[in-house]
Structure formats: structure tokens, C-alpha cells
C-alpha positions, -999 to +999 in steps of 0.1 A: -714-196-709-677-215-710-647-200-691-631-189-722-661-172-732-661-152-703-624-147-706-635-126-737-658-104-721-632-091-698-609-087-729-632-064-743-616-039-719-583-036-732-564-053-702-547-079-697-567-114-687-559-147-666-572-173-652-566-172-615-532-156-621-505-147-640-470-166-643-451-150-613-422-129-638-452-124-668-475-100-643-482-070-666-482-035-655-515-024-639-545-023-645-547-062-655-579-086-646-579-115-625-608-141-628-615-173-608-648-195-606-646-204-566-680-227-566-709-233-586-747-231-578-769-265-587-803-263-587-813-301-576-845-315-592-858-354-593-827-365-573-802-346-600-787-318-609-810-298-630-792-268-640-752-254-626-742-219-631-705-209-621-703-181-597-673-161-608-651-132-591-635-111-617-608-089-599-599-052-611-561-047-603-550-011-601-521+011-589-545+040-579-586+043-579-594+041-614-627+052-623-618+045-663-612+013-655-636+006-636-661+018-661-647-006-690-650-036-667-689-025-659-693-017-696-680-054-705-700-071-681-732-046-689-755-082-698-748-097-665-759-087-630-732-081-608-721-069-574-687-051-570-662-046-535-634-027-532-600-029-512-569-014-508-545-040-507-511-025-488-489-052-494-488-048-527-495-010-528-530-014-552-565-015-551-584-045-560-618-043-574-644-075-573-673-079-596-687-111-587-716-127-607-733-161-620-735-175-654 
């Protein structure tokens, strides 16, 4: 699966999508998803790389714990296997969900 394909999936919940992040004065209210591919995983066969999958971190933004959103994002990404963390990030008074996954 391409990036942009991916990018798709996580449109499927109604919020707005970027790469990495959005333009500093173009950050849309909350909720709004995040996504960033931070390595990949190669399987090495016969002195090659025999297959490459992207490990990716898609990142819930909210202003309070949203189970609603939380549920669209885990309805989206339904065909992949995922693991999900939570924080509260003070700084910026919101929570910040991580699904993180391989595809």
C-alpha cells in the first residue's frame, strides 16, 4: 500500500489528514489526524531486500477523550492490525492518540 493510499483510509473518518503536519496557520480545529512513516521493516533474502513494509504512526488529535473519534479511526483502520497509546499532551492542552501499524 502507497502513502496516499493510506492517507485515504484515515479520510474515511471525516477529519482532517496530513502528512507529518499541518502548515503552522492551516491547523484545523480538533479532532484532525496526523500520520508519519518513521522506518520501514525489510525482510533480507539472498543478499537483498526481499520484501519492505512501512511502519506507520497515525496520531488522533483531540481537545478532550473522544471515544467517537476514536471509534472512526479503529473503524477505518478495521483491515490492519494495530496497536494504539494514549497521552495527554499539556502543552498544548489535548490528547493524542497513536495507532501504529505495518503495511
Amino acid at each position: 500500500m502507497k502513502l496516499d493510499e493510506f492517507k485515504k483510509v484515515l479520510e474515511q473518518t471525516g477529519f482532517p489528514v496530513a502528512y507529518h503536519s499541518f502548515p503552522e496557520r492551516e491547523v484545523p480545529p480538533m479532532p484532525y489526524i496526523t500520520y508519519i512513516t518513521p522506518y520501514s521493516n525489510n525482510f533480507k533474502a539472498d543478499g537483498r531486500v526481499y520484501s519492505s513494509s512501512l511502519h506507520i504512526q497515525a496520531e488522533l488529535y483531540t481537545q478532550v477523550k473522544d471515544m467517537e473519534a476514536e471509534a472512526k479511526v479503529e473503524q477505518a483502520l478495521e483491515d490492519f492490525y494495530f496497536s494504539k497509546t494514549e497521552t495527554k499532551i499539556d502543552a498544548e492542552n489535548c490528547y493524542e492518540v497513536i495507532y501504529e501499524l505495518e503495511v
